[in-house]
N, C-alpha and C positions, 0 to 999 in steps of 0.2 A: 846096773845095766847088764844084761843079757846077749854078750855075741852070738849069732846064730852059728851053731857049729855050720864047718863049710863056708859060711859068707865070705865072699872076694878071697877065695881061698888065696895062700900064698903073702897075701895083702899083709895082714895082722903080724907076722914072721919079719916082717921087713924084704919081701920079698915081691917085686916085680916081674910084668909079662918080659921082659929086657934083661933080668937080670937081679943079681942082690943088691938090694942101696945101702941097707945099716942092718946093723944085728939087736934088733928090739920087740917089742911084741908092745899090744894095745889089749888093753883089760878092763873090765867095770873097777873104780874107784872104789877105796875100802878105807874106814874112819881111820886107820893107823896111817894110812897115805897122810894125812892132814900136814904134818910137819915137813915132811921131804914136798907137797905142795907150794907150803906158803915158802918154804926159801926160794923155788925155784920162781915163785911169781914177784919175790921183791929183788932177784935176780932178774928179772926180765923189767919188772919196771925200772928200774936202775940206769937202762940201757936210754930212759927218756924218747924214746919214739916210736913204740910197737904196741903198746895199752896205754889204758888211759891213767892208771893209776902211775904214780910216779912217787921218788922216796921223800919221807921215810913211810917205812911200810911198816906198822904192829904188826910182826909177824905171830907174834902168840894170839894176835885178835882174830887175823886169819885162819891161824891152825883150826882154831875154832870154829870155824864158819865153813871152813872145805870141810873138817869133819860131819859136821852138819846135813854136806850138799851130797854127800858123797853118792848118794843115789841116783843121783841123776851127773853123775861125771865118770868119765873114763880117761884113764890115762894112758900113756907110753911110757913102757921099762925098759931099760938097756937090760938086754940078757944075760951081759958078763956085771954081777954085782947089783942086779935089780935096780938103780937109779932111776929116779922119777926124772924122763927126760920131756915129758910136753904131759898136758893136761888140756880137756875141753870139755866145759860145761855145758849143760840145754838147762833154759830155765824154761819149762812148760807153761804156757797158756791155757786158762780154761776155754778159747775161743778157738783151739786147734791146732798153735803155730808154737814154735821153740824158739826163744832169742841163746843164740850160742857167743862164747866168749871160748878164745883158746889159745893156748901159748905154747911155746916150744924154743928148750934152752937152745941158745943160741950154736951152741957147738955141734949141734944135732938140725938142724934148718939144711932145707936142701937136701934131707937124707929118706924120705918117704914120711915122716914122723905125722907131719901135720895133715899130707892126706889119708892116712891110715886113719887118724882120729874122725876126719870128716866121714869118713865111710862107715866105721861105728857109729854113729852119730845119727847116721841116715839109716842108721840100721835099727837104731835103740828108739825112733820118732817113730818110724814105720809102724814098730811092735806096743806103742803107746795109741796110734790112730789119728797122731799128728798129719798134716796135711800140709805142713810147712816150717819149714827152718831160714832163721834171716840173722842177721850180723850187721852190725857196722865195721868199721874198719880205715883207718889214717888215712886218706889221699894219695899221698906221699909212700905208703907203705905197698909198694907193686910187687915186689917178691909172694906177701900175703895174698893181694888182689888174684894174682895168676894164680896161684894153688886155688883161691875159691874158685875162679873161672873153670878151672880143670875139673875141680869135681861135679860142677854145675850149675855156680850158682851165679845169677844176672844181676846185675843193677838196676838196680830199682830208683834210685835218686839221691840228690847230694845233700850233705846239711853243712851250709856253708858256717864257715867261723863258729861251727857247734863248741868246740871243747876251750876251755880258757886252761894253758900251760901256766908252770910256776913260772916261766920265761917272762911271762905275761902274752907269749901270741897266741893267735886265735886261728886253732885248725878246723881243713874242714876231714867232715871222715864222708866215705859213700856207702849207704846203704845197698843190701846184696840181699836175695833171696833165691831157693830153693823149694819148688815145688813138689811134694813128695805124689 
């Protein structure tokens, strides 16, 4: 992925029109990220309520597969020590639209991390000729819901009892899209 120099200037720095939230930056994804991705995503699933995947995670099966994706993902580094602090993928459509998936370590939420990705994201679809970016997302999961809200994106509708947990319940997640 290609940030447009300039774009939401300030944004990418961790930097808001209010003020600084976190000291990180947001960058196109590189195949040596693969490792520091997949712990941070069987970290996140661990958590049992923010993705869909849940443990155990092969995480050597993933290293392999974010290595893979890595062109179409960008991630967020903490500046002091580079740490892969969130990641968000576009998996491109030949029909025009990106379904994104994206996470963000927990200690890092609430600090700009995950709308900075969105912005990239809207930035990296734009320069593809995308027309559209959509997600689903928990129900349950409102901290998520509001960050998508904030960057622009609507509900579009529910998929009830979509996912079956190891719990064995049956969540629903809402689908969200963005117009580019």
């Amino acid at each position: 992925m290609v940030l447009r120099p300039g774009a939401q200037a300030g944004r990418f720095a961790g930097q808001w029109q209010d003020g600084p939230v976190a000291d990180f930056r947001v960058r196109p994804a590189r195949p040596e990220d693969a490792p520091a991705m997949a712990a941070l995503f069987a970290a996140v699933a661990a958590e049992r309520d923010g993705i869909a995947s849940e443990p155990p995670i092969d995480v050597a099966e993933r290293t392999v597969v974010f290595a893979g994706s890595a062109a179409s993902t960008v991630v967020a580094e903490a500046s002091a020590g580079g740490q892969v602090i969130g990641m968000l993928h576009v998996e491109a459509s030949r029909h025009g639209f990106g379904e994104l998936g994206m996470l963000v370590d927990r200690a890092w939420r609430g600090r700009g991390a995950g709308s900075a990705l969105l912005a990239a994201a809207a930035d990296w679809a734009r320069d593809r000729g995308l027309h559209k970016l959509c997600l689903e997302v928990f129900a349950h999961n409102t901290a998520a819901i509001a960050a998508y809200r904030r960057a622009g994106y609507a509900e579009e509708g529910r998929r009830v009892a979509q996912y079956r947990r190891a719990s064995g319940e049956l969540w629903d997640t809402i689908v969200m899209g963005l117009l580019l």
